[in-house]
C-alpha positions in Angstrom: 76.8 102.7 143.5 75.9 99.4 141.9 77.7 96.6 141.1 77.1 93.4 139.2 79.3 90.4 139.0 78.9 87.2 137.0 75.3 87.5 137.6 73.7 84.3 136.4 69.9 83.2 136.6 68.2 79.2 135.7 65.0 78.7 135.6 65.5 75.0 135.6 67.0 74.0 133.0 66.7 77.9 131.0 69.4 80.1 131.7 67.8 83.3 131.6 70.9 85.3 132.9 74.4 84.5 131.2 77.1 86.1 133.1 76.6 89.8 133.5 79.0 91.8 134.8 78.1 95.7 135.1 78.8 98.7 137.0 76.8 102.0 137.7 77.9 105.2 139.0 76.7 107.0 141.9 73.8 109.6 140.5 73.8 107.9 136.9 70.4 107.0 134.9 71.1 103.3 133.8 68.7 101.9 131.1 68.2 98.1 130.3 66.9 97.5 126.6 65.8 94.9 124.5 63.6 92.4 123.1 61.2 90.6 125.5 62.2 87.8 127.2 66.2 89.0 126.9 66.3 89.1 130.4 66.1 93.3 131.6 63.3 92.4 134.3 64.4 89.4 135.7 68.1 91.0 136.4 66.0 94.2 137.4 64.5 92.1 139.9 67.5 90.4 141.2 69.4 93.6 141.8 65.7 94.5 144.0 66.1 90.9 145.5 62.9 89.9 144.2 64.7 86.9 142.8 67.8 85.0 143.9 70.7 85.1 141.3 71.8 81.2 140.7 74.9 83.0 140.7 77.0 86.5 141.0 77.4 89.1 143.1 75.2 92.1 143.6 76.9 95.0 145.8 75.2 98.3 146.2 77.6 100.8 147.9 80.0 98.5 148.4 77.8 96.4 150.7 77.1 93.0 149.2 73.5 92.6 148.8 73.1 89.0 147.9 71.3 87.8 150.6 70.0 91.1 152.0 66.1 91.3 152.0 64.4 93.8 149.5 63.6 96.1 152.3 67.1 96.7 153.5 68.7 97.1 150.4 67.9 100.9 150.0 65.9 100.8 146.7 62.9 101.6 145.8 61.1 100.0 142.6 58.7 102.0 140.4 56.6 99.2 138.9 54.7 99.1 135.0 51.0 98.8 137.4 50.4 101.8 139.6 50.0 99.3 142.5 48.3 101.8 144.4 46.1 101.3 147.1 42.3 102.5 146.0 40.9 103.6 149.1 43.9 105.2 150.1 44.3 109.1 149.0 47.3 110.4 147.1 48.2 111.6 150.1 48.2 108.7 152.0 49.4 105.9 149.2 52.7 108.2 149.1 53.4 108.1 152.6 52.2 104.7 153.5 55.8 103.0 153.1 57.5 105.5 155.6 54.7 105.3 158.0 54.5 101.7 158.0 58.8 102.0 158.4 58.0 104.3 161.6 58.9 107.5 160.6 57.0 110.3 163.1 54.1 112.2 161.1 55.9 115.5 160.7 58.5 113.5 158.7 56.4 112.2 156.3 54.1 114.8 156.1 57.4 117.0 155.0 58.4 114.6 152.5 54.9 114.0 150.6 54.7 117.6 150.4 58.2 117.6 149.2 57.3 115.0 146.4 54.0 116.8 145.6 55.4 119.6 144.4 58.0 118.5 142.5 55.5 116.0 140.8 52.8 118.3 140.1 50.7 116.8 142.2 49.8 119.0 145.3 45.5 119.5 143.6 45.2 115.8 143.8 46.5 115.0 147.2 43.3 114.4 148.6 41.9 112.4 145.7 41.8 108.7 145.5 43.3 106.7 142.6 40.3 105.9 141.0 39.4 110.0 140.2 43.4 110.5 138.4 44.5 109.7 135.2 46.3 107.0 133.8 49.5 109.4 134.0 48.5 111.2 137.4 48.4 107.5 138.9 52.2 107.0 137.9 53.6 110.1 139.1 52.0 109.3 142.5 53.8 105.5 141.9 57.2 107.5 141.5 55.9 109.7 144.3 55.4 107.1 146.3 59.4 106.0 145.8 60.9 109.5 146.2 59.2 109.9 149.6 61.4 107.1 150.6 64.9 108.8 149.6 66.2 105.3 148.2 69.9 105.5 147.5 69.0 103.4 144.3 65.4 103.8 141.8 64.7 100.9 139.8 62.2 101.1 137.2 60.6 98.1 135.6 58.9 99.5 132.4 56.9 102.2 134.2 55.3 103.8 130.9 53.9 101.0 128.9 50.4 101.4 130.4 49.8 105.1 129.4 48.9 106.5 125.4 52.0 108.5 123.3 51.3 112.2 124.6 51.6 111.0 128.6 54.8 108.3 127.4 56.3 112.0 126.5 54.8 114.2 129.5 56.2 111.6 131.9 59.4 110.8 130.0 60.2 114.3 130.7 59.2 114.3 134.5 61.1 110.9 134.8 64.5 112.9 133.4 63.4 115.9 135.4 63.3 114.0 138.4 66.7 112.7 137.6 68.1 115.5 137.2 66.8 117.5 140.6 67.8 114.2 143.0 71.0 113.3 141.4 69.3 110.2 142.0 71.0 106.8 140.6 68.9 105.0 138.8 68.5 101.6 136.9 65.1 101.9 134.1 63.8 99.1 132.3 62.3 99.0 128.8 61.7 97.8 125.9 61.6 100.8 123.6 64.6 102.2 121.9 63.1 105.5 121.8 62.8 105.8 125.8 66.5 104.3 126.6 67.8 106.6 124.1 66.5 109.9 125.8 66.7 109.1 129.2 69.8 107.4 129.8 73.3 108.1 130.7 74.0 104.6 129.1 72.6 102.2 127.9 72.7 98.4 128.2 71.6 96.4 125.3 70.3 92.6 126.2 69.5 89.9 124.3 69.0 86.5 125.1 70.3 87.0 128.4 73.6 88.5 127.8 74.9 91.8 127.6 75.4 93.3 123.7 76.7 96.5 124.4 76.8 99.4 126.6 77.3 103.5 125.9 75.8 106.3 125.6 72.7 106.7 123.0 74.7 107.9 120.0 77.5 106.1 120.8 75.4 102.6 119.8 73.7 104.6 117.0 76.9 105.5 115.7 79.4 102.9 116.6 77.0 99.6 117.1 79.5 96.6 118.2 77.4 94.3 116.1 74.9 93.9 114.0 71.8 93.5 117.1 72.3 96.6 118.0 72.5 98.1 115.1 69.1 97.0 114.0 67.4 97.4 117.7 69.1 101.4 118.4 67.4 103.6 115.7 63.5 104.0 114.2 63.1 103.0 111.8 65.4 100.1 111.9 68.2 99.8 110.0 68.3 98.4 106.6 70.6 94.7 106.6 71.6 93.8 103.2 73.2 90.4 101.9 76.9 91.8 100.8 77.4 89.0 98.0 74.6 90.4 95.9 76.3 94.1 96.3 79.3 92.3 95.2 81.4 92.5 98.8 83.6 90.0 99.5 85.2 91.2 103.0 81.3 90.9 104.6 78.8 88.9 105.3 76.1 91.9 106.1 76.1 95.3 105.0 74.1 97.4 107.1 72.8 101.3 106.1 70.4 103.5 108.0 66.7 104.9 106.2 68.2 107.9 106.8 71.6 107.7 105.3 70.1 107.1 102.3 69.1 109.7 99.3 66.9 108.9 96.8 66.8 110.4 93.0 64.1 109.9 90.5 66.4 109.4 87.2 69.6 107.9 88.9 72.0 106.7 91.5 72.5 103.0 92.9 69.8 101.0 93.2 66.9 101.0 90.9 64.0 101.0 93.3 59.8 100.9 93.4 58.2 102.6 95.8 56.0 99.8 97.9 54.4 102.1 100.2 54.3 105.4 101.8 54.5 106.4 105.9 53.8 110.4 105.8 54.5 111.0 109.4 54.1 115.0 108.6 58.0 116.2 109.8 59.0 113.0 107.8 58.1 110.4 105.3 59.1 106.5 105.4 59.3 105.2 102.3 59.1 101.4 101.4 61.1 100.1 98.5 61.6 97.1 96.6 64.9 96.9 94.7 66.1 94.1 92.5 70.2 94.9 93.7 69.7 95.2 97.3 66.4 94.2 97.8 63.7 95.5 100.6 64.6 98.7 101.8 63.4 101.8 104.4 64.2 105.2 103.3 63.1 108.2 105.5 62.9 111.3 104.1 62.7 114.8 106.5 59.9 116.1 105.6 57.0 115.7 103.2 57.4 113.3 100.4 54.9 112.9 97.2 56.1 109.3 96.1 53.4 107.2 94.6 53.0 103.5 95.0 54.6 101.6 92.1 56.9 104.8 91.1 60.8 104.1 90.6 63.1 106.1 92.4 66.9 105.3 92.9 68.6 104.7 96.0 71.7 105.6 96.5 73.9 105.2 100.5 75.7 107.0 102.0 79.4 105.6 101.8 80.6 107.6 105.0 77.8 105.9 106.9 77.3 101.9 106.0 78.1 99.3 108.3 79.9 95.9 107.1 79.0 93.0 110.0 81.1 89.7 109.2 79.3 86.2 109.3 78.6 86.3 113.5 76.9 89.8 113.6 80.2 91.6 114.6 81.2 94.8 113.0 84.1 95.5 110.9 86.1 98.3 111.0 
């Protein structure tokens, strides 16, 4: 469906883009992650054509797409603002594109009502933007691209305007969408969280280069180095300098809060408790340890340490990653 070669973006003197090579399958969800400025919108918006590559290929279909204009490429882009058009109703906002493409009335009358219903939206077609909800206003956004029956979605961080509950609600619609279109699509953000529960596979950035890409437990079990390992996972996982634990064949030794127990009379590292996150269905704990120094423990479920109590830590040997001195993991 979509295919990126040696894909390379300057900003003067900045390169932005390093070389990315990538491939997506015909009906597969596709997320970019990473820090910001690593690069996941600007190669977002070159595969839209919203800006040149310096260099690269970008085919869609087969059909190379490098100097085809954004409106004949067969995408449609689902932006982080609404963009909607306030005096415009729902109705009209999602059928705007295909009138303004010429498409007879009955048409896009049958395909707004087709997007309605499967967004939830048909009480609010006759509404304008300004009397829906922050989450409302996105699902008519997404609307607004379904009507269109793009061949390719691309989403450019399209939840970070709305609170936690609607990040969920919409999260779900998002992967429900997916899954009713068998639609391909290519979803930019910058939480972990999201990529990990919408996507196919992910692609990990950073600085402008591709880190990794697999499925969501495939990074969180098998990270290639040690970015990924600390950006896939919440909390984040705990890095540790292997010559004060005594390892000679690492630079880095790397265990997840969670793979670690914790005893109040023994086990590896003497630890005090720094602070307590009681989260309800979990608790992060905070330690300070004079072996392996700051660490993150999550416990499942509640947890009663005090502030300034000892506890021992103690990881899980089946589960700790060794990184050598450039990030990469051994073993």
């Amino acid at each position: 469906m979509l295919e990126l070669k040696g894909i390379t973006k300057r900003f003067g003197a900045v390169e932005v883009i390093r070389g990315v090579d990538l491939e997506v399958k015909d009906g597969e969800f596709v997320v970019f992650v990473g820090p910001s400025g690593c690069g996941k919108s600007t190669l977002l918006r070159i595969i839209a054509g919203l800006e040149d590559a310096t260099s690269g290929s970008v085919r869609i279909e087969g059909r190379e797409m490098t100097r085809v204009p954004p409106a004949k490429r067969g995408i449609a882009m689902v932006f982080q603002s609404y963009a909607l058009y306030p005096h415009l109703t729902v109705r009209n906002n999602m059928g705007l594109g295909l009138k303004q493409a010429g498409a007879p009335a009955d048409q896009v009358g049958r395909r707004v009502g087709a997007a309605s219903a499967m967004l939830s939206l048909d009480p609010y077609l006759d509404r304008r933007p300004a009397e829906l909800s922050g989450g409302q206003r996105q699902r008519v956004a997404i609307g607004r691209a379904v009507v269109r029956e793009p061949k390719l979605f691309l989403f450019d961080e399209p939840l970070s305007n709305l609170d936690a509950a609607l990040r969920v609600n919409t999260r779900l619609e998002i992967a429900q969408l997916h899954r009713r279109l068998s639609a391909t699509i290519v979803y930019v953000t910058h939480d972990q969280v999201e990529a990990m529960t919408l996507a196919d596979r992910i692609v990990v950035l950073n600085g402008g280069r591709i880190e990794q890409v697999g499925a969501s437990m495939e990074l969180y079990d098998s990270p290639a180095n040690a970015f990924v390992a600390g950006f896939i996972g919440s909390p984040k996982m705990n890095f540790i300098d292997a010559a004060r634990l005594g390892e000679s064949g690492a630079k880095t030794i790397g265990v997840r809060p969670e793979h670690i127990a914790l005893d109040p009379s023994s086990g590896a590292w003497e630890s005090t408790v720094v602070h307590a996150e009681h989260l309800g269905a979990d608790t992060n704990l905070y330690l300070e340890s004079e072996k392996a120094g700051s660490l993150t423990v999550r416990i499942f479920g509640p947890c009663e340490a005090e502030p300034g109590s000892t506890l021992f830590a103690t990881p899980d040997p089946s589960k700790t990653y060794r990184f050598d001195a450039d990030g990469r993991t051994i073993g």
